[in-house]
N, C-alpha and C positions, 0 to 999 in steps of 0.2 A: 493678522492673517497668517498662514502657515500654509508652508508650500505642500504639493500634492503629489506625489511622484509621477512622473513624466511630464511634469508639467500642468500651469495652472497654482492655484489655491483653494482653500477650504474657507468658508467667511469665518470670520469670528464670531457669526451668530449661530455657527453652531459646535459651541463649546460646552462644557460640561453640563451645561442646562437643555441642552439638543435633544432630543427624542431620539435614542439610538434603532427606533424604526425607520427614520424618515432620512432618506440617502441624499446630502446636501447637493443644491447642483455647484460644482468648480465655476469661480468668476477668478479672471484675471485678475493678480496686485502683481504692477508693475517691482512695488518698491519688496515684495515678497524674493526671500534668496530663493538662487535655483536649487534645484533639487537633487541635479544630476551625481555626482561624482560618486558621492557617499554610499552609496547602495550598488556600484558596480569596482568595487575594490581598488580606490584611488585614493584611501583617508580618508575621504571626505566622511562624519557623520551625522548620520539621520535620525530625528528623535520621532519615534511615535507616540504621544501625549494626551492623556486624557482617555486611557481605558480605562472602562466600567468593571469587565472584570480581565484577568491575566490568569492561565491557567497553566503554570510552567510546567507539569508530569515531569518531574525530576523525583528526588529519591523520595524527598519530603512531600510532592503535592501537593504545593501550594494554591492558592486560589487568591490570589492578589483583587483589589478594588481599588481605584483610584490610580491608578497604575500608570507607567512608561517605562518604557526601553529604547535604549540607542543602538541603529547597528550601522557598525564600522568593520569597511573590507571584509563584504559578506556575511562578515557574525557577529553575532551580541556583546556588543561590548557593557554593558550595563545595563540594569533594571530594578525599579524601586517604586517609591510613592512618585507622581508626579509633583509633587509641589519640593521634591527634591534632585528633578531630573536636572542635568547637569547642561551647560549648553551648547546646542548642534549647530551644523552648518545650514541644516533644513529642517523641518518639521511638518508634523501634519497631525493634524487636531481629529480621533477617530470618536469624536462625539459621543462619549461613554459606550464606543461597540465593546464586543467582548473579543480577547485576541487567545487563541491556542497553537502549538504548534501546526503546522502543515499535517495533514495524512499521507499516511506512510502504506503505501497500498502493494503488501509483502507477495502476488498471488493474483498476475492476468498472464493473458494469454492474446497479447496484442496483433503478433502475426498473420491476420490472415485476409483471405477475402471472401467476398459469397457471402448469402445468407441462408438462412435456418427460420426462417420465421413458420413456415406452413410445418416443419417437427413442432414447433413449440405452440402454434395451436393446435395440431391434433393430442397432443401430452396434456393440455390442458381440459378437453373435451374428453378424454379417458380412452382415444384410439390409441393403438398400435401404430408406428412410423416407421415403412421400414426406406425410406428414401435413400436410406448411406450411410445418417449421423456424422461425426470425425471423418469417416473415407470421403463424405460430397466436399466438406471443406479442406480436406488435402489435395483434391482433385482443383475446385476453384483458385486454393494457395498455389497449388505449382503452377497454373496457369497465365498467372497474375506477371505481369514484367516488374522490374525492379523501384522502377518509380512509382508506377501505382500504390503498391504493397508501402512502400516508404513513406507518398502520401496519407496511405488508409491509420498508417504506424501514428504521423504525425499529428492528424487531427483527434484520432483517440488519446490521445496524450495531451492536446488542448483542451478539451473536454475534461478531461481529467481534472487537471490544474485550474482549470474555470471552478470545478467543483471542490476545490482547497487542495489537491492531492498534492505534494512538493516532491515524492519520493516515489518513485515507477520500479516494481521489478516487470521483466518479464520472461516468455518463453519461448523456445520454438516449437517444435511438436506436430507440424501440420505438412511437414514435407516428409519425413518418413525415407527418405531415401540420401544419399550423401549428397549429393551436392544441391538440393534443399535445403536439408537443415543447416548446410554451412552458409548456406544464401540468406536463410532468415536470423542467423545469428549476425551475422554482418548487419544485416539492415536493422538488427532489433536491438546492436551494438552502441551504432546513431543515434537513437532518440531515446532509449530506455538509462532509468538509471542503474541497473543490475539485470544482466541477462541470467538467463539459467536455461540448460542445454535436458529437452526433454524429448532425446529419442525414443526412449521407453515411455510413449503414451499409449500405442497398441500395436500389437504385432497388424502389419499390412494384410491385403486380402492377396491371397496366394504363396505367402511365407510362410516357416513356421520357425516356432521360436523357437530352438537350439539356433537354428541359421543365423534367425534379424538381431537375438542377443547379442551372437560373434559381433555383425556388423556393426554393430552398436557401443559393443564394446573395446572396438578395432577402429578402420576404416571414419566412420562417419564422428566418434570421439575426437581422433586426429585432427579433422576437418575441420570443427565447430572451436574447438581448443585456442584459437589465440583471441574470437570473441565472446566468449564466458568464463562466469567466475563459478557458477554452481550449475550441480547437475540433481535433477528427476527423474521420478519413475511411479509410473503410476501402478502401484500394490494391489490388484483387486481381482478377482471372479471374471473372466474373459478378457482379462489384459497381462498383467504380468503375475506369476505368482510369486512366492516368500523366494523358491532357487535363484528363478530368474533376475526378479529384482536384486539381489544381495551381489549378484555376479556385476550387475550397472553399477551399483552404487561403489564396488570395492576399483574397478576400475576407473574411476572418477575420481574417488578418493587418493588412486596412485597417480594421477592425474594432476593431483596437485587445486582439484574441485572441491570447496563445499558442498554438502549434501542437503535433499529436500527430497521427501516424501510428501505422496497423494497415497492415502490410506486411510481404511475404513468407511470409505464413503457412502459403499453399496448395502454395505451388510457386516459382520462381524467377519474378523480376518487377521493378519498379522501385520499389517503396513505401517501401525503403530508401533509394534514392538520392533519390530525392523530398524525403526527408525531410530529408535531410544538404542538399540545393540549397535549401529554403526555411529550416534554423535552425529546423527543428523540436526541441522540447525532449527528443524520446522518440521512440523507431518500435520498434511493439509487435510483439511475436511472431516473428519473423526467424528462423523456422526453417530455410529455404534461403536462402542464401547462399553467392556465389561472393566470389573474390579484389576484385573491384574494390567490392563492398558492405563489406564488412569496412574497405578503406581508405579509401573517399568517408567511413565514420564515425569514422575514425580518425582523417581528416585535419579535425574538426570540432574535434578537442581540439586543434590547435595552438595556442592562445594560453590554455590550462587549467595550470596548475601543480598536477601531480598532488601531488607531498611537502608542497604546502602548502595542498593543498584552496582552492586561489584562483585566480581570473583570468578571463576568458570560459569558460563552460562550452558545452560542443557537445549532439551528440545523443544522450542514453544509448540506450542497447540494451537494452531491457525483455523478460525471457522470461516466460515464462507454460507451466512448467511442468504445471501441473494441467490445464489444456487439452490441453497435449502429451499427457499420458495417456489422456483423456478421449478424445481421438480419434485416440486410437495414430497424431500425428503423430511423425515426428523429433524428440527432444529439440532445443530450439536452442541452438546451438554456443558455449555462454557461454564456455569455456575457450578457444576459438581466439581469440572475443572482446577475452576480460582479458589476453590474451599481446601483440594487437596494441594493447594501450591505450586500448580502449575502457571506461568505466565501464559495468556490468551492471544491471540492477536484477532485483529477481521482483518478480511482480505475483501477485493469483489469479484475476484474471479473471473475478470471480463474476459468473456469469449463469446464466440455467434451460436452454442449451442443451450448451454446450460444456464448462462448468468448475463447477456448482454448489460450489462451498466458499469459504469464506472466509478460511481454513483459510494463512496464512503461514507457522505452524510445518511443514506438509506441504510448502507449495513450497519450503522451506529442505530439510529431509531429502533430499529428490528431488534437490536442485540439486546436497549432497553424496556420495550412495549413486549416483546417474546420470550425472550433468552433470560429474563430477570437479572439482569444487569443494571447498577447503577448508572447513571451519565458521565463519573467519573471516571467506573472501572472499564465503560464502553469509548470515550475518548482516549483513555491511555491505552487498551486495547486497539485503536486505530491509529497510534503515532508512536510512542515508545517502544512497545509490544513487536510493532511491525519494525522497526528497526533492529530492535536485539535479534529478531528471526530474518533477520539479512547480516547481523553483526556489524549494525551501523549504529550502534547505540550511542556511543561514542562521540558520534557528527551531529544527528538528527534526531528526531524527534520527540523531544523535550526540551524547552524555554529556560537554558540557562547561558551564563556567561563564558564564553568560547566557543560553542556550537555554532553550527550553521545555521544563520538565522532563515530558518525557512520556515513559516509563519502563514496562519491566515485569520482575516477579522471576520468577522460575521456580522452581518445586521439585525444584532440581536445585544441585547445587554449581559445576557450569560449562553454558556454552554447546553444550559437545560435547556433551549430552544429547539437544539437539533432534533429532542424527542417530542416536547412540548406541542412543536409544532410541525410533523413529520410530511416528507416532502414537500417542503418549500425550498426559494434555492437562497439560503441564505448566508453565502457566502459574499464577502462583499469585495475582498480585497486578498489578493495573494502576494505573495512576497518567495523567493527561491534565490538562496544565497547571496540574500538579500536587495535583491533586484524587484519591482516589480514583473510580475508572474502572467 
């Protein structure tokens, strides 16, 4: 028998001969070890045994079979054949499922409250909305008290993690005034695993932008400053243009922030080259692009060693599929992308206007049923990918020895499922520094 985390066991009947469709029910073994210590950073190790497939996204990309790993004090302490795993303090028998790292979800927008549902049916039915957009939900976020907005944070974020996600960035962007957005950086400080400070989402109604720039670049920067690490701005045609944004992003930068663009999303524009001129970590959404965006970020990777996952990293190219559907933009061009060398990521973009889902396994399917993506290049796109474009590459998201074992199984025997079998919820088991998740 082998123990289950938090308690319980797995039978022995469903071991390497188990049908990795069929979710074992846990029966008590008394004489089974506990499970506890190992997986919340007290020594203790915990073996996961009997995976079908192992999918490390490390430099080599391996695709392991018959597989286990141990993790000890939140990280990977080893991994190999199982008939060579070494022996733990606990185990749990994952009946040939298939195990990849956690998704690394680089790109929501958690903050807010209200909804948007009657914009996004009439978008879908080809009216015109003119409800508010972004002003109804900065109107509903300011309104919101601080526990609500906390709770609304916290359950998007169990969702999340229900759905394999181990790695949270997110934003503020929905309060637009100082002491909003330091409000929603505080609370998006709590439950996020990477905030990013995005007063430059649109100039307010009754500002204009020489003014909200200052403030933005002053006053409400100040504010947001002890809970974030990266700042945005959204580059586009009725929001910020190439001056204004260049002015956020240098101020941010003196700030002692990482950078992240929202660019090209609407139409063709500069938010991409923007991003590649200041050493932005990421420029999101990039659905139009010409020849010379593609190589300004191409030419970000020269001092990257892609075979060995080391060196200066440049600017991913973050898509956001589920938006793309959401507003029947263009898929954006990931495959012209990864041909020129650029690293990819997906995001889901959650927010109440554009993308509500949280949903990684859906932007993976999408990237390989749409986007002509492998299942490979669309799973390391959703966990490695999204880390380098947080510059967590380091920690997360890729199954090797010393990282953070933040991990999830699927009730599936491989990865090809995600697309094989697109929305289903086939996550079976999460794991986050190596704790059950």
């Amino acid at each position: 028998m082998a123990a289950v985390p938090g308690g319980g066991a797995v039978s022995a009947a469903a071991g390497a001969g188990a049908s990795a469709g069929a979710r074992p029910d846990p029966v008590v073994d008394p004489g089974a070890p506990a499970p506890g210590p190992g997986c919340h950073g007290t020594g203790t190790a915990h073996l996961l045994t009997n995976i079908g497939e192992l999918r490390t996204v490390d430099a080599e990309d391996r695709v392991l079979t018959g597989a286990a790993l141990v993790i000890e004090d939140g990280r990977i302490a080893w991994l190999g054949p199982a008939s060579r795993a070494p022996a733990a303090d606990a185990a749990t028998d994952l009946a040939g499922r298939a195990v990849l790292p956690g998704w690394v979800d680089s790109h929501t927008h958690l903050v807010f409250a209200g909804d948007r549902s009657a914009e996004f049916e009439a978008r879908m039915a080809g009216q015109d909305y003119a409800a508010g957009g972004i002003g109804t939900t900065v109107a509903a976020t300011r309104a919101a008290t601080d526990a609500d907005l906390a709770g609304l944070v916290r359950r998007r974020v169990a969702e999340a993690r229900a759905g394999g996600t181990t790695t949270l960035e997110t934003k503020t962007g929905y309060g637009l005034d100082v002491a909003s957005e330091a409000r929603h950086a505080r609370i998006a400080a709590g439950e996020a695993d990477a905030v990013t400070f995005l007063g430059g989402h649109l100039v307010p109604e009754g500002a204009d932008i020489d003014g909200y720039t200052a403030l933005v670049t002053g006053p409400m920067l100040d504010a947001v400053r002890p809970y974030v690490q990266w700042a945005d701005v959204f580059c586009e045609r009725g929001a910020f243009d190439r001056e204004h944004a260049a002015a956020i992003l240098a101020a941010a930068a003196e700030a002692g922030l990482g950078l992240r663009v929202h660019g090209n999303q609407l139409g063709p524009g500069p938010g991409v080259r923007l991003a590649a001129e200041c050493g932005a970590a990421s420029v999101d959404h990039v659905n139009h692009l010409d020849a010379a965006d593609v190589a300004a970020l191409a030419g970000t990777w020269a001092e990257w060693d892609a075979a060995a996952s080391a060196g200066t990293p440049g600017t991913v190219a973050t898509c956001l599929p589920a938006c793309d559907l959401s507003t029947r933009q263009p898929l954006a061009p990931a495959r012209r992308l990864l041909d020129a060398g650029v690293p990819v990521a997906l995001a889901s973009n959650l927010n109440p206007g554009t993308s509500f889902t949280s949903s990684m396994g859906f932007c993976v399917a999408t990237a390989v049923l749409q986007m002509r993506l492998t299942v490979a290049e669309a799973v390391r796109a959703a966990t490695w990918a999204g880390a380098l474009a947080l510059r967590l590459q380091d920690e997360t998201g890729s199954v090797e020895v010393g990282k953070r074992a933040d991990l999830q199984v699927l009730d599936a025997p491989s990865a090809v499922h995600l697309a094989y079998r697109p929305g289903m919820p086939l996550t079976w088991r999460v794991f986050k520094d190596g704790a059950p998740a």
